[in-house]
C-alpha positions as CSV (number, residue, x, y, z in Angstrom):
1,X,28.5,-13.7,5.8
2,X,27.6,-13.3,2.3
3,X,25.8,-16.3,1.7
4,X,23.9,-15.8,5.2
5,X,22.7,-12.4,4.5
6,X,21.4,-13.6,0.8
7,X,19.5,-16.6,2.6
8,X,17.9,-14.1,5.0
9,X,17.0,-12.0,2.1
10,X,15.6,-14.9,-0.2
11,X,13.9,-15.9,3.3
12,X,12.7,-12.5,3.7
13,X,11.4,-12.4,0.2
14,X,9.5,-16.0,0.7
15,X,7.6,-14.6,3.5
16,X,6.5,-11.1,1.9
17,X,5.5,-13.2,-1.1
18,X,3.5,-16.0,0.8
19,X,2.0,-12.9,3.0
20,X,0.7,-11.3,-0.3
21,X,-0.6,-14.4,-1.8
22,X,-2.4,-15.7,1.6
23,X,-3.7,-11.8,2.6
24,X,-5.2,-10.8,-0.8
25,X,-6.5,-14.6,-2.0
26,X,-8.2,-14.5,1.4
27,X,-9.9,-10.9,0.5
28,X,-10.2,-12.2,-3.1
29,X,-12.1,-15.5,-2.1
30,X,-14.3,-13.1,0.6
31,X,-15.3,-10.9,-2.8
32,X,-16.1,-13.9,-4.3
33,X,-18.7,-14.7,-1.4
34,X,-19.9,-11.5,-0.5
35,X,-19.6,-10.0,-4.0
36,X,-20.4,-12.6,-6.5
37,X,-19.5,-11.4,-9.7
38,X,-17.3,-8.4,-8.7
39,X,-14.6,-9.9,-10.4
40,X,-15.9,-11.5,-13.3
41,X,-14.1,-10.5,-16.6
42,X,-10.7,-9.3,-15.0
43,X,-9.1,-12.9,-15.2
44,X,-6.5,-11.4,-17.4
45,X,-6.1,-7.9,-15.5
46,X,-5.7,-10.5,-11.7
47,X,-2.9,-12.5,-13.4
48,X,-1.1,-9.4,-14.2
49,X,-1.3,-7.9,-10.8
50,X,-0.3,-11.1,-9.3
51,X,2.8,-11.1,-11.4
52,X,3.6,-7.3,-10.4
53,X,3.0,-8.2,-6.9
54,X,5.4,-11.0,-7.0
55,X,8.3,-9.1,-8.1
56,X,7.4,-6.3,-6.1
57,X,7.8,-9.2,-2.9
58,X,11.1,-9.6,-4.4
59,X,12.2,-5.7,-3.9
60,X,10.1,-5.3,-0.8
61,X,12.2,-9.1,0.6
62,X,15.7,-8.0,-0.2
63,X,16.2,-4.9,2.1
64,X,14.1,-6.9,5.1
65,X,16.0,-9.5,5.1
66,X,19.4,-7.2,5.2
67,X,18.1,-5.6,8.5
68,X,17.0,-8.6,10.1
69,X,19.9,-10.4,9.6
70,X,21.8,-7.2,10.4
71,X,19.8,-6.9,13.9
72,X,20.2,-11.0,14.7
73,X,23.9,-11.2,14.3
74,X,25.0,-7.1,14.6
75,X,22.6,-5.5,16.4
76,X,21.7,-3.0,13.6
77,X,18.7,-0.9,14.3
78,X,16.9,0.4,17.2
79,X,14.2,-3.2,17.0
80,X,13.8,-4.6,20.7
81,X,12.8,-7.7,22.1
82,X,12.9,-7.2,25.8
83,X,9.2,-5.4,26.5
84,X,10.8,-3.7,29.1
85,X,13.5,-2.0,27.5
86,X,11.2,1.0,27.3
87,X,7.8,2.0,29.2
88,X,4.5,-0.4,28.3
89,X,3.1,3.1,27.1
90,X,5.8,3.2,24.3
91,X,4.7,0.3,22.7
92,X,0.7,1.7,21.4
93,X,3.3,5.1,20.8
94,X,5.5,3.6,18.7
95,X,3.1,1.9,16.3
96,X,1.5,5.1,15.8
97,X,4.6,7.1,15.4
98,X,5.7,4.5,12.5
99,X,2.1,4.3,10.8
100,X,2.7,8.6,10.5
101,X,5.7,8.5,9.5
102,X,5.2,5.8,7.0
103,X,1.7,7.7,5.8
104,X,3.6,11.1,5.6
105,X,6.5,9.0,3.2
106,X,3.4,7.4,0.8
107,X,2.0,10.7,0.4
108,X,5.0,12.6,-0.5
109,X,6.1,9.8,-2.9
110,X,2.5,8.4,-4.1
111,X,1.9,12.6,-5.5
112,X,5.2,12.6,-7.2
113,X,4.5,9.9,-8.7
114,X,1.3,11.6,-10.3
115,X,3.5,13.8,-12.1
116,X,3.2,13.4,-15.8
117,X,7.3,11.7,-16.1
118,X,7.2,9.3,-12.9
119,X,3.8,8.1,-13.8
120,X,4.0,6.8,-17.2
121,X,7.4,5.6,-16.5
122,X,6.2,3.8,-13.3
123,X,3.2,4.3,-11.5
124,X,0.8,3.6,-14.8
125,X,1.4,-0.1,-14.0
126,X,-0.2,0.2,-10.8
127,X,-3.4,2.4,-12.2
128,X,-3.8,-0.3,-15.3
129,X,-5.6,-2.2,-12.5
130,X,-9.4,-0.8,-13.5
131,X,-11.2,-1.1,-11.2
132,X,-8.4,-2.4,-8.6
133,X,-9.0,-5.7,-7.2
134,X,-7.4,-7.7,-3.6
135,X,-4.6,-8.6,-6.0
136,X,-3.5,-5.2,-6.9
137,X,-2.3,-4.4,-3.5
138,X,1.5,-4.6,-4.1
139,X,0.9,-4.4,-8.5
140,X,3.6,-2.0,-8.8
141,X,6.9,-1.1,-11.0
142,X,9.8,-2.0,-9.6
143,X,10.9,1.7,-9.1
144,X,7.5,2.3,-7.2
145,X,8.0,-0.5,-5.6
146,X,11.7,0.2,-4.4
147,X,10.0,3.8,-2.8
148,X,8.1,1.4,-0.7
149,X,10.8,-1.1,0.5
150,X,12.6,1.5,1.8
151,X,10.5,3.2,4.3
152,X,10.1,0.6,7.1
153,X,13.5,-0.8,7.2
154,X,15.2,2.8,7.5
155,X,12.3,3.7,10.1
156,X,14.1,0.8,12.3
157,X,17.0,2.5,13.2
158,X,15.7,6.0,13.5
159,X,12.8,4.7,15.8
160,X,12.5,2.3,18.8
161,X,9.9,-0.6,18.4
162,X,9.7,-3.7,19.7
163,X,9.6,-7.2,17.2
164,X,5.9,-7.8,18.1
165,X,4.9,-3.6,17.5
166,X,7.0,-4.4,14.4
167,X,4.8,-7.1,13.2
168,X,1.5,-5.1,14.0
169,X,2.3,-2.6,12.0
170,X,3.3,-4.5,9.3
171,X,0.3,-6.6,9.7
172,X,-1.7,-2.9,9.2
173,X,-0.1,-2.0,6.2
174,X,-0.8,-5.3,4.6
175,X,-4.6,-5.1,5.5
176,X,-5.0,-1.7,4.4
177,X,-2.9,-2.3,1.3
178,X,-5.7,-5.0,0.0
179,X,-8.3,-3.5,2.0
180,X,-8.2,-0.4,0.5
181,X,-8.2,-1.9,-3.1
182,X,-10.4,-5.0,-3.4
183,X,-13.9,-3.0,-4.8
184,X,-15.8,-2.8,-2.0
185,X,-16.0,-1.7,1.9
186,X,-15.2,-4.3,4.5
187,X,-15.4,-1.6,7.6
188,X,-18.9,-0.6,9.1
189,X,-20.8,2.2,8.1
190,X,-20.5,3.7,10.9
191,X,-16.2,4.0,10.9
192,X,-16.2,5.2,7.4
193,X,-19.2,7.8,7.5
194,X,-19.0,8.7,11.3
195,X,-15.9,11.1,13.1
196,X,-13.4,8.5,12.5
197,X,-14.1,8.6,8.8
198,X,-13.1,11.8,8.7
199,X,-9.3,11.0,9.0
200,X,-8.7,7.4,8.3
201,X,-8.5,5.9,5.2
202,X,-10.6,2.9,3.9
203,X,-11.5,1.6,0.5
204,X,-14.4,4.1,-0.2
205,X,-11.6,6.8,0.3
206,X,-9.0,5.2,-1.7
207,X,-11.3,4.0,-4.5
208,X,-11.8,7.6,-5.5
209,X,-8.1,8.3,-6.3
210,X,-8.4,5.1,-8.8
211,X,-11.1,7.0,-10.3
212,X,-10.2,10.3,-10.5
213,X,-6.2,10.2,-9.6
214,X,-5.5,13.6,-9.2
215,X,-6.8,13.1,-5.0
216,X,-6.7,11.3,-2.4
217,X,-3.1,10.1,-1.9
218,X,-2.5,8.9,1.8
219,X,-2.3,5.1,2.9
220,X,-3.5,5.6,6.1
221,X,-5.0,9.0,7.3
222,X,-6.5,11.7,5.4
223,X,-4.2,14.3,6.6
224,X,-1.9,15.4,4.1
225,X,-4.7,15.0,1.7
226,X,-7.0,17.3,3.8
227,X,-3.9,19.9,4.7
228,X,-3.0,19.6,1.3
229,X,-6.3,20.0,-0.3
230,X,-6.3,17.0,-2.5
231,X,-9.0,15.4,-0.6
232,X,-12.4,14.8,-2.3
233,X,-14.1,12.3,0.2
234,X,-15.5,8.8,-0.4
235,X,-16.4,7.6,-3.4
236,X,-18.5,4.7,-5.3
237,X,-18.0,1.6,-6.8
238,X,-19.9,1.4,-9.6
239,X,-18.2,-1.7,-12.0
240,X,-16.6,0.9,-14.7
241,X,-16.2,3.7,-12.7
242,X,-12.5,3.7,-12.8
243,X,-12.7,3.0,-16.9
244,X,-15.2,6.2,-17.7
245,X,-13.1,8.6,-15.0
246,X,-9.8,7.2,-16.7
247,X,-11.1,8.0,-20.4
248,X,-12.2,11.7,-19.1
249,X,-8.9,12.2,-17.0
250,X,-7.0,11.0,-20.3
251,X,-8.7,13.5,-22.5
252,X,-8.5,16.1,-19.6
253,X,-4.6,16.0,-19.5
254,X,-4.6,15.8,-23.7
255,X,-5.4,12.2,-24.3
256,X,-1.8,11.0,-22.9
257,X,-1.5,7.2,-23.3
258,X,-3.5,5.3,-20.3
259,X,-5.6,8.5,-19.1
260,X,-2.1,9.9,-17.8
261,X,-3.1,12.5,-15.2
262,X,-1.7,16.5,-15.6
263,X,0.7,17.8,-13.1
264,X,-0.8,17.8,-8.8
């Protein structure tokens, strides 16, 4: 039993892996043609956020591959494969339910980890990334990342999905996750600007908390950061931005080593 639940997890840990390295060199190569240059000079910066990433697959792996071995052979969790176990209405429900709960956990965790102690013991490695690129989408420390791997696989057996609601949501948080970093906005004009703008979250949302930090915490929606009042809108992306917001927040918070932000 041993040996089959550590294949599942080394199995588990291949896919989240290859899943990082196919999602964010597609957005990568897509900067490259629709942003030429973008990039250029942060050779050194992408190999580190590829290596973060990769260990970060390894944390994010393990505990997957636990639960899915758990629900194939013990019928852990509340995961379904029959689409009738529950009413066709359930299954839009149920993706929404998990993408709240699982915005309402990154919020929570993503601010705490703004405090002075948890970020420069963690959460600096994933700010070093300035400006962010498509790589820096899983760049974190392991303890960041372990706040992470948790979330979905404890959802499962709190909250009814089925396998293929599973995967959509999963396949959400992995577009949003490089998305929401890579330098630039992939969505229309028209979803960022217009009503919806107002509570989802794209890059032009996110790239402000790289900037500024102290804002602008949620994954998904914008509402714990609206509630909360630690949303501050859309920002730019102006090469350097992050650089001349980090030197200011730095000196802001006393000159802390990598522009650590003061207490939110």
């Amino acid at each position: 039993m041993l040996a089959a639940i550590t294949l599942s997890a080394i199995a588990m840990t291949l896919i989240v892996g290859l899943r990082y390295l196919a999602s964010s060199g597609a957005f990568a190569l897509a900067t490259r043609a629709v942003r030429p240059g973008l990039y250029a000079g942060l050779d050194k910066q992408i190999r580190r956020e590829i290596g973060w990433s990769l260990a970060s697959a390894a944390i994010y792996g393990v505990p997957a591959g636990v639960v899915a071995w758990g629900w194939q052979n013990r019928g852990w969790s509340r995961i379904y494969a029959d689409i009738h176990a529950f009413p066709l209405w359930y299954l839009p429900l149920s993706v929404l339910l998990y993408l709240l709960a699982h915005d309402t956990w990154f919020y929570w965790t993503h601010r705490w980890m703004h405090r002075p102690a948890p970020f420069r013991l963690a959460h600096a490695v994933h700010h070093a990334s300035r400006p962010p690129t498509a790589w820096a989408a899983m760049a974190f420390h392991p303890i960041e990342a372990l706040t992470g791997a948790v979330v979905i696989p404890a959802l499962v057996f709190v909250i009814p999905i089925h396998i293929g609601a599973l995967a959509f949501v999963l396949g959400i948080m992995t577009l949003m996750g490089v998305t929401n970093h890579m330098g630039w906005e992939i969505f229309p004009r028209f979803l960022w600007r217009g009503p919806l703008g107002a509570w989802l979250i794209t890059a032009s949302h996110h790239q402000r908390h790289h900037a500024e930090y102290r804002c602008n915490y949620g994954l998904y929606f914008r509402f714990w950061d609206r509630l909360c009042g630690t949303d501050r809108g859309v920002g730019g992306f102006a090469r350097g931005e992050g650089r001349r917001h980090d030197r200011a927040g730095g000196a802001a918070a006393g000159g802390g080593a990598g522009g650590q932000p003061g207490r939110q």
